[in-house]
N, C-alpha and C positions, 0 to 999 in steps of 0.2 A: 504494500500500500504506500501510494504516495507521503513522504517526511511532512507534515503541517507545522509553522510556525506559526505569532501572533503578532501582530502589529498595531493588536487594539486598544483600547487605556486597561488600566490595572487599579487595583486599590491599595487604600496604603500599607497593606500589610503582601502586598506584591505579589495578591493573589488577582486572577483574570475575572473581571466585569462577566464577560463573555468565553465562549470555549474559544480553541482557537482553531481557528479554523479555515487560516489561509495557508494553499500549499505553500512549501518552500521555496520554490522556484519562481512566484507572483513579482511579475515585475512591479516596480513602486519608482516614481522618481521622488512627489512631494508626501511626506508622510503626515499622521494624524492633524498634527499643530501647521501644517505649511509649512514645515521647511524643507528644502530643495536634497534631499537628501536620498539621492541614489540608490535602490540595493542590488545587490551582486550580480543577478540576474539581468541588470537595466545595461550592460555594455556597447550589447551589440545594436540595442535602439535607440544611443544615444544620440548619433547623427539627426535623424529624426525627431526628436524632442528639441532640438537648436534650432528647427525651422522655426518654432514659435518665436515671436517675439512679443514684445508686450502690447503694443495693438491688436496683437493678434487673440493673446491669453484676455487683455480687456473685453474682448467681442465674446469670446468662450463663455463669461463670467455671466454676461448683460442676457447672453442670447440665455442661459443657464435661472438666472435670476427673473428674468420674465416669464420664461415659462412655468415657474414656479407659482408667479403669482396668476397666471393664466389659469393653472390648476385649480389652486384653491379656488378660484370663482367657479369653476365649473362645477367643483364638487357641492361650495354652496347650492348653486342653483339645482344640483339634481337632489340636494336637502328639502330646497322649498317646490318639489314637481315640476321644476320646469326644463327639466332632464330625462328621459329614460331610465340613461344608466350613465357611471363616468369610471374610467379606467385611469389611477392615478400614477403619476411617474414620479412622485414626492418622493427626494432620494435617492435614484438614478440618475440624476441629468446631467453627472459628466460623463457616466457609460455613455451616454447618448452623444453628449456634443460632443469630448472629445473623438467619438467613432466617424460624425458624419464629416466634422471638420477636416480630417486628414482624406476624405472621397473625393473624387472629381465628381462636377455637376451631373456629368455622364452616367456615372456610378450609377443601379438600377437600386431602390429600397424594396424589398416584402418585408413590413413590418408585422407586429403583430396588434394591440389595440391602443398601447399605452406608447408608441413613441412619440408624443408631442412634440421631445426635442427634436428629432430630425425631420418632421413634417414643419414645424414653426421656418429652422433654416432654408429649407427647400422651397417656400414661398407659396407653402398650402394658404389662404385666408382662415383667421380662427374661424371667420362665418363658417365657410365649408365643413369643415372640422364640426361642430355643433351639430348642425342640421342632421348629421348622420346619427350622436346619440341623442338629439330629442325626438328622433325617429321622421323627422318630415320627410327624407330620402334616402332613397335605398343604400348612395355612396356616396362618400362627402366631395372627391375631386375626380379627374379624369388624368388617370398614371403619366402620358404621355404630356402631360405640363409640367410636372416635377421630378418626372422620374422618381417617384416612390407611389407605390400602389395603395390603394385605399385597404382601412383597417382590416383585417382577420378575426372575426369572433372564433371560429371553430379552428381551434388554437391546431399547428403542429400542419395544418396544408397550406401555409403560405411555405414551408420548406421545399414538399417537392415541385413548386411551381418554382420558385426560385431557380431550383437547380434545373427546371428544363426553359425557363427562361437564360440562363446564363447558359445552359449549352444551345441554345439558338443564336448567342450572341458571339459565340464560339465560331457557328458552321457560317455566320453571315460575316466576320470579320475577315478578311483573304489573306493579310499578312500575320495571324496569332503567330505562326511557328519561326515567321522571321525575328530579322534583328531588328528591322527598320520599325522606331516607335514613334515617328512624327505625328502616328492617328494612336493614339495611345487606346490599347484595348480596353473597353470599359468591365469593372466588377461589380456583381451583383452579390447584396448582403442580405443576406437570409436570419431574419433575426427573431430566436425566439428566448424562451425563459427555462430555470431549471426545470421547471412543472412539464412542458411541453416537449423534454427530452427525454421522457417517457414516452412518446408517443411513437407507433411505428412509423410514421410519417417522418419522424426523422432518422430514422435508419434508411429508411428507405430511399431520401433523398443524396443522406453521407454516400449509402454504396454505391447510388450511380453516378457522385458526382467523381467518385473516385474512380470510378471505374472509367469515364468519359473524359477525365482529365480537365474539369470543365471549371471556366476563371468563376467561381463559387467562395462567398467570403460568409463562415457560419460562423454568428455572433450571436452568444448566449450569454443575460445578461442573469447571472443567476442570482437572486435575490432573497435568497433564504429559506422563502416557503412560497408554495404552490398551494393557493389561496391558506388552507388549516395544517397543510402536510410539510415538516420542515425536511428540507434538504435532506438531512442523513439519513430519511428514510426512501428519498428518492436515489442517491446513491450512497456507493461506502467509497468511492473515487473521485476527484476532479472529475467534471464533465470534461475537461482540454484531455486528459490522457484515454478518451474514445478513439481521437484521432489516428493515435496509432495503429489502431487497429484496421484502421480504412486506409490506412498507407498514405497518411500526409499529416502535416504538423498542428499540433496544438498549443495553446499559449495561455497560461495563467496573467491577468491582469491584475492590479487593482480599479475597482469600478469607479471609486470614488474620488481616483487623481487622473483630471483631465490631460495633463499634459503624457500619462505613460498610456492612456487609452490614444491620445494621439498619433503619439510615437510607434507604436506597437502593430495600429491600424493601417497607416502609412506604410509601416514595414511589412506589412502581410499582403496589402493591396500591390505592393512594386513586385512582390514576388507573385502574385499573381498574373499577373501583367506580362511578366516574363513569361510563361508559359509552363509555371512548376506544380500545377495544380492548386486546387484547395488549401484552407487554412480554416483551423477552427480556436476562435478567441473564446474564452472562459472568463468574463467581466464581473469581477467580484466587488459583490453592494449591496445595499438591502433596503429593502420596499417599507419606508418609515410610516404610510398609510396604511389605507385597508385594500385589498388583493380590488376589488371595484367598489363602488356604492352599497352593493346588495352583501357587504359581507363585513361581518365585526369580528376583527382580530383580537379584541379583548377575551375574547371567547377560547384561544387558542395559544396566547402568548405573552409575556408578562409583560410590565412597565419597567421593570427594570432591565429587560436585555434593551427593548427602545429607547430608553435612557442612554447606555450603554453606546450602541449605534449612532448616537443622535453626536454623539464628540467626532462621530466618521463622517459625518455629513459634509460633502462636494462643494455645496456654497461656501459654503463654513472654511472649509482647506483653502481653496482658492482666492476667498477675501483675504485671509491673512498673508497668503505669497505674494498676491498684490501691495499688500503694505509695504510687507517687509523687504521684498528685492525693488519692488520699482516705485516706494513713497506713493503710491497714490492715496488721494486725501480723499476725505469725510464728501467733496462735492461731488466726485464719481459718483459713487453707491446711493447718496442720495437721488441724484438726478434719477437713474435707474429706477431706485423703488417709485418717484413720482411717475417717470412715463409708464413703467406698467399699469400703477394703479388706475393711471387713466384709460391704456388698452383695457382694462378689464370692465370699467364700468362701459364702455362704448362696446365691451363683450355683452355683458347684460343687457343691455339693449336692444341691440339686434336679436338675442334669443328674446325676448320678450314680444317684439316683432314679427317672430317665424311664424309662417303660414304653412301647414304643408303643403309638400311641393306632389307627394306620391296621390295621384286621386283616382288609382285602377282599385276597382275589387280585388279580393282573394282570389277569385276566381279568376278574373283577368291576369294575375301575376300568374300563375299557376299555367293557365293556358300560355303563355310566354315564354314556357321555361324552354322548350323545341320549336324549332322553327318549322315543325310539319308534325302531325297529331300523333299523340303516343302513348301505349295503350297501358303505362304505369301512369302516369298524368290521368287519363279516363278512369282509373280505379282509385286512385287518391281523391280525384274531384268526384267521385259518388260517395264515399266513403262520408267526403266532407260534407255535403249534402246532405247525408242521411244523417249526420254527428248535429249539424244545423239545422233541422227539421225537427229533432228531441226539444228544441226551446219554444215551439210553436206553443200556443194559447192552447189549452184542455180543459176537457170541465171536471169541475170536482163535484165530491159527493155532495153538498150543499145546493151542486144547480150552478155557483157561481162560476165564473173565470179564474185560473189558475195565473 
């Protein structure tokens, strides 16, 4: 079994808050507190972590801190019903930014419900975004304006699309096997959670991406628990050391330091690019909300490991490296938290606004689903008929109307 260290806070009797529970081998540049602090495993992506510069790590911060506060109104509003449902990313958002920031535009997303961070960068509208959990339509954007695909409920098939998306983008690019990269191969990132790598879907996707040799970037941002089920009982391994077994590399991250999610991302996207197959990142971090709306972790896990976690948190790290390597002052992070708050109320608004947009029946969607009549469609739509015909009006034994 893979060596685990810890890198998490301790008490004062220099015993562990939390178990510990990062392999050994987890690259890390900035640790708990912010500081710039390397570990052993960070050598070979270092070069890549120097592309940052501090415009650059400012923008990670803003884009990271906005959508933070973009969350929380979301999650409010599906508090007060004016939501379906919300998938939160509180906690994640430097797996998130630093993964998409090191992509080219090009790069293809299959997300799964909760990447806000990389749909916000990628220039989805929050409107679009909304509309799809307050349910007024079917999907919130159209893939081919962002290049990231619209959300994934049924967790674990945005993988093998991915991977036969990225091997279409394989059989249509003419130069992959050359040298010449002036049209730089694009990567497609297949992104799900530890909970969903359970799923045969993603086996299914690893073996053919291994086997096809196909530019496939699987990015699992593993978060603790799948929704009530904590990690150690979905596996007794890193998710990255599966890799091996598919015949291509895996990489322990830490989730919650954007600059080694950068660096890392970067280094697995060039090698992909090259033509050496897949890469599978294991982005360790943990989901400080609830798994979505519909679900109370109080139920399942204590206050004091989230306590615990909450000295890990991304924003948290990355303000403080801002201070401390490049002075940035109290007017940054101000400005930031005012223009979010202002994107969020002008968020509220618009949902307040929505009309929906879907106005087909059941029926009508159903008959939709083939473009030429199909005789599971005709037994599903009688089925539903007759399940929709039980609520008709009957009289009761009184005489009256039921």
């Amino acid at each position: 079994m893979t060596e685990r260290t810890s890198i998490v806070p301790v008490g004062d009797d220099g015993s562990e808050k939390i178990p510990a529970d990062l392999p050994a081998d987890t690259v890390q540049f900035l640790d708990p507190d912010g500081i710039y602090q390397p570990s052993h495993t960070a050598d070979r992506f270092q070069s890549h972590a120097d592309h940052l510069d501090q415009e650059q790590l400012q923008q990670l911060y803003q884009l990271m801190a906005t959508t933070r506060r973009i969350d929380n109104e979301a999650t409010s509003l599906q508090r007060q019903g004016e939501l379906v449902l919300w998938a939160s990313c509180f906690g994640q958002e430097a797996a998130q930014a630093g993964a998409v920031f090191a992509l080219d535009d090009t790069d293809h997303i299959f997300p799964t419900y909760r990447e806000h961070v990389m749909a916000f960068h990628r220039g989805v509208p929050v409107r679009d975004m909304l509309t799809f959990f307050r349910g007024a339509k079917n999907s919130g954007w159209d893939s081919r304006d962002f290049n990231i695909h619209p959300y994934t409920i049924v967790l674990g098939t945005q993988v093998p699309q991915a991977v036969g998306y990225s091997w279409g983008t394989k059989l249509d690019h003419a130069k992959w096997q050359g040298a010449d990269l002036k049209h730089r191969p694009p990567v497609t990132l297949a992104c799900f959670g530890d909970g969903t790598s359970s799923e045969g879907d993603v086996h299914a996707g690893m073996v053919y991406a291994a086997s096809q040799n196909t530019p496939t970037l699987f990015f699992c941002q593993n978060n603790r628990w799948a929704i009530s089920v904590p990690f150690n009982v979905q596996s007794r391994v890193p998710i990255s050391t599966r890799a091996a077994g598919y015949g291509f590399e895996g990489i322990n991250v830490d989730g919650n330091d954007p600059i080694a999610m950068f660096a890392v991302t970067q280094w697995a996207a060039e090698r992909i690019r090259s033509g050496k197959g897949p890469v599978l990142i294991e982005a360790h971090t943990y989901r400080r909300g609830a798994h979505t709306t519909a679900d109370d972790p109080t139920k399942y896990r204590t206050k004091d490991e989230e306590d615990a976690y909450a000295r890990l948190d991304p924003l948290r790290r990355t303000e403080a490296y801002l201070r401390r390597q490049y002075k940035v002052d109290d007017d940054f992070f101000e400005q930031i938290a005012t223009d979010a708050d202002a994107q969020a109320n002008q968020l509220r608004d618009m949902v307040l606004a929505m009309a929906p947009e879907n106005t087909l029946t059941l029926e009508e969607f159903m008959q939709n689903t083939y473009a030429e009549p199909h005789p599971l469609i005709d037994e599903e739509l009688a089925e539903y008929r007759q399940y929709h015909a039980g609520f008709a009006d009957e009289p009761v034994a009184n005489g009256g109307e039921r």
